[in-house]
Each structure stands twice: as structure tokens, then as C-alpha cells.
N, C-alpha and C positions, 0 to 999 in steps of 0.2 A: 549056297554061293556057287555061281559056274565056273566050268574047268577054267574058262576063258579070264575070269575076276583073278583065280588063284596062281594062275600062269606071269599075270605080269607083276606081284610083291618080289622085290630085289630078295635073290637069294642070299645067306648068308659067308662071309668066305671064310675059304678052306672047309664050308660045309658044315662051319659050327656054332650053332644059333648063340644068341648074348644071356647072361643071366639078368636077370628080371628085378627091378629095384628091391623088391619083398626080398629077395633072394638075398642082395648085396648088404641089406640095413644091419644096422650094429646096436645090436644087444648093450640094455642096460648095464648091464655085470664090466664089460669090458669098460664103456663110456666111464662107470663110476673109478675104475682104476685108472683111468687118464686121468680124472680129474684129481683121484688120491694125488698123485706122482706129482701132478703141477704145484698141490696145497703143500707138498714137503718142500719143493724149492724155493717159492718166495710166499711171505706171510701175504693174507690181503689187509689191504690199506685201513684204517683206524682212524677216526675223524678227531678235531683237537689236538691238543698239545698234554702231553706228561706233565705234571708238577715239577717245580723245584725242589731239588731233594733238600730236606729241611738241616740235613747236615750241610750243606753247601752255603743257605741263605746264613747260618751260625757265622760259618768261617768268615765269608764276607760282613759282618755286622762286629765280628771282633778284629777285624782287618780295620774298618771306619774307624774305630773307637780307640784302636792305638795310634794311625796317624793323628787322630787329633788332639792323642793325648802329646803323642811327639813333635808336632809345631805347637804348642803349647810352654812347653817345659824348653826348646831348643831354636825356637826363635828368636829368640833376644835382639841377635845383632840385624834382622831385617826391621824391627821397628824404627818409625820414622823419624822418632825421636832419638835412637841410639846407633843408629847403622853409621857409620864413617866412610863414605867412598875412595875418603885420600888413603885407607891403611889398607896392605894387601894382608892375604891368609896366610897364617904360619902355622908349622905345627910345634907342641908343646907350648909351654908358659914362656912368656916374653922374660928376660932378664930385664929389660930397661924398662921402662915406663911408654907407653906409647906418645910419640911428637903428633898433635891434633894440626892441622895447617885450619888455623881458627879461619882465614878467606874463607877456603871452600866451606866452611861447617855454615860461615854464616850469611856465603849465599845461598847453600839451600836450605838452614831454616828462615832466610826470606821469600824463598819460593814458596814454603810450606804456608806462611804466614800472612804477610805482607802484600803479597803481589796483587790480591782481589781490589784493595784500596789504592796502593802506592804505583801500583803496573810496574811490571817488569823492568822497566827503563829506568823507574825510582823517580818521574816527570808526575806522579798524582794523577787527578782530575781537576783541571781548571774551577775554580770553583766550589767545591766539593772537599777534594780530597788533597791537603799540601804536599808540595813536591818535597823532595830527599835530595834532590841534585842542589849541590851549591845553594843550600839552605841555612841558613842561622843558627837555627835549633838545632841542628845537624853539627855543626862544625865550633861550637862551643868549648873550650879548652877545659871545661868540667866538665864531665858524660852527666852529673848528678840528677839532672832537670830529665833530660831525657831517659836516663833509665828511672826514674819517680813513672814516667807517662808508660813506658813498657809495662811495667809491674802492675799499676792502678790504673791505667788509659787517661783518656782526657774528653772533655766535653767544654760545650759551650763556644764562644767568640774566640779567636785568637788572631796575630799577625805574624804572617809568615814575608819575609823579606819584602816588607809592607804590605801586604793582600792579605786583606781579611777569609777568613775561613772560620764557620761556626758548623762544624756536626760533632762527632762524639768518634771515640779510637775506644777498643774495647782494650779490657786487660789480659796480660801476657802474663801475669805468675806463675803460671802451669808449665811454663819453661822453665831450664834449668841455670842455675848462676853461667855455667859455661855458656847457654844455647845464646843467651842474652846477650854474654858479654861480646861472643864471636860474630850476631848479628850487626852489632853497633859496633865494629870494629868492622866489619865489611861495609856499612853502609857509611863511616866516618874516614873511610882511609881507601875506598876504589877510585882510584886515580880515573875514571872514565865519568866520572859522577861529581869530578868539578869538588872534590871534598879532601882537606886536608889538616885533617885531626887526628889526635894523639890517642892509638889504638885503648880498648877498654880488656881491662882485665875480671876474672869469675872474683874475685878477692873485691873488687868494686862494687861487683854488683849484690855481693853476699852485704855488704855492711850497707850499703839503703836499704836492701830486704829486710834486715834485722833491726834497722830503726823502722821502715814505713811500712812493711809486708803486711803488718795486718791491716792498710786501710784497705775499706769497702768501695769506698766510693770513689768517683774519679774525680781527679785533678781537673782545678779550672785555670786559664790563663793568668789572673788577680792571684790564686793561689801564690801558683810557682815564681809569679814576679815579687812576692811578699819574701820569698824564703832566698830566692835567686838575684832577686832585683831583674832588669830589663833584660832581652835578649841580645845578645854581642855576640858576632864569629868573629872568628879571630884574626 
């Protein structure tokens, strides 16, 4: 190479050349200790999920198996059939007897029951299904006829405050003498329903259960006017 080539390469400053990459590179020994030091601080990542410890899956399967033995054994009073909305929570055993406000009980075991056929209003379906308002059959000065049709249902032809009506009413003896009496006792004495009969007691309904409870079959209109004679309110 000529003087003249070597003359113009930038001198280095302060006169002191650089070290050379070969010079500067980092040994494996050192690298493997950076990477020690990194591995003691955080684990690396593990793909998937841990199991459930099988003590945990225990405790929750014996946690199930008592709540359901404890609404089991302790729900009594939310059954539909026994819960009372008119009585508040008390603590300890009642000294009296509890007062049932038979209205409420036996609008809502009409709700429960009745309303899919009768509607809400206790107006039927035209046709179809007889109405409850300011009805006959309804407001007869003996429940008898009508708790017979509760207990065994009824089927076939009948007349309802003249208007023919022929389907079938299923039976209700899976209700209780009181559920009965308190439903026909709402549906014979709700002052908004045009009905004004003399409430039914569980003492009524027990003594036609215990003559006719065991029939099977349901009650025909010819029937109940055999035993009743004709329909009259009163």
C-alpha cells in the first residue's frame, strides 16, 4: 500500500486504537452464569394447567351432599303445599296454635291449581271451562256437591247458570282437608267474584272424604243431581 493510501485512514483519538470485536466477545463460562442467575429468579413457563388436588375435589363433593341432605331434612315450610305467607318467623315453639288467614291460603292454593282452567279472574273459558264468578255451583248453601267434584273431579255435560259446558275437571284429593276447605272458602266468599256463601270448614271436607274418598272415578252431572237434586244458589 502507498504512503499516500496510509496517510489519509482517520487517526485514532487520543492515539488509541479500538479493540477489535474478537477482542471484546464473551466467553461461554461467563454467558452460562448470566443465564444461571436469570434461571434462580423466575421459573420458565410450563404449558397446561395443574390438576385438582384431589383433597379439594373431596371437600367440595362432601360440601354437595350435605346441602342436599340439609334442604332435604329443613325445608318443610318452603313446600308449596305447606309454606304459609300470612305467618311471620318466630323463634322457639309457638305457645298458641297458629291463626291460618284461610283467604290468603286459598288464593294461593288457587293459583297453584285452578288458574290454568278457571283464569285468574275465576271468569273460565267461554265455552270450555265454567266460570266461578257469581256461579251456582259456586254459591250453594251446602259446599257438599262441590267439595264431591274437588276430591273425584267431574266430567261429561253440565249447566252452569244455564250454559252448557261438557269437558272433564281433574281430581284434587292430594290436597289437604284444610287446602280444600280454605280454596272453596276463597272462591265462595271473595266479595269481588260476585259470590256470597257460607265459608267451608277442614271438619267438612274430612267427612265427604271419609264417605266418598275412595271413589276413582269422576262425578257426572246425573250423578250429583241424584244425591243433590238440581242446582240452586242461594
Amino acid at each position: 500500500m502507498s504512503e499516500d493510501s496510509q496517510s489519509t485512514q482517520p487517526n485514532p483519538p487520543n492515539g488509541v486504537s479500538r479493540d477489535t470485536f474478537e477482542g471484546n466477545r464473551m466467553e461461554d463460562v461467563p454467558l452460562q452464569q448470566i443465564h444461571s442467575q436469570l434461571l434462580r429468579e423466575k421459573e420458565e413457563p410450563t404449558e397446561n394447567f395443574s390438576p385438582m388436588p384431589l383433597t379439594l375435589m373431596a371437600m367440595c363433593a362432601v360440601l354437595i351432599f350435605w346441602a342436599g341432605l340439609y334442604l332435604a331434612w329443613y325445608s318443610g315450610d318452603l313446600d308449596p303445599f305447606r309454606f304459609d305467607e300470612t305467618q311471620r318467623g318466630a323463634s322457639g315453639i309457638a305457645d298458641a296454635p297458629r291463626e291460618i288467614d284461610m283467604l290468603a291460603l286459598g288464593r294461593r292454593v288457587y293459583n297453584q291449581n285452578c288458574v290454568a282452567c278457571h283464569q285468574s279472574d275465576g271468569r273460565g273459558q267461554s265455552g270450555v271451562f265454567p266460570p266461578l264468578v257469581a256461579a251456582d255451583w259456586v254459591q250453594e248453601e251446602s259446599p257438599d256437591r262441590i267439595i264431591k267434584v274437588v276430591l273425584a273431579g267431574l266430567a261429561g255435560p253440565i249447566l252452569v247458570n244455564g250454559n252448557p259446558y261438557n269437558n272433564a275437571m281433574t281430581a284434587f284429593n292430594r290436597l289437604s282437608d284444610r287446602d280444600i276447605a280454605a280454596v272453596l272458602t276463597f272462591i265462595r266468599t271473595e266479595p269481588t267474584w260476585q259470590n256470597n256463601a257460607p265459608a267451608v270448614t277442614p271438619e267438612m271436607v274430612a267427612a265427604v272424604r271419609a264417605e266418598f274418598g275412595g271413589r276413582t272415578e269422576p262425578w257426572t252431572g246425573p250423578e250429583l243431581e241424584a244425591i243433590h237434586g238440581p242446582v240452586t244458589s242461594r
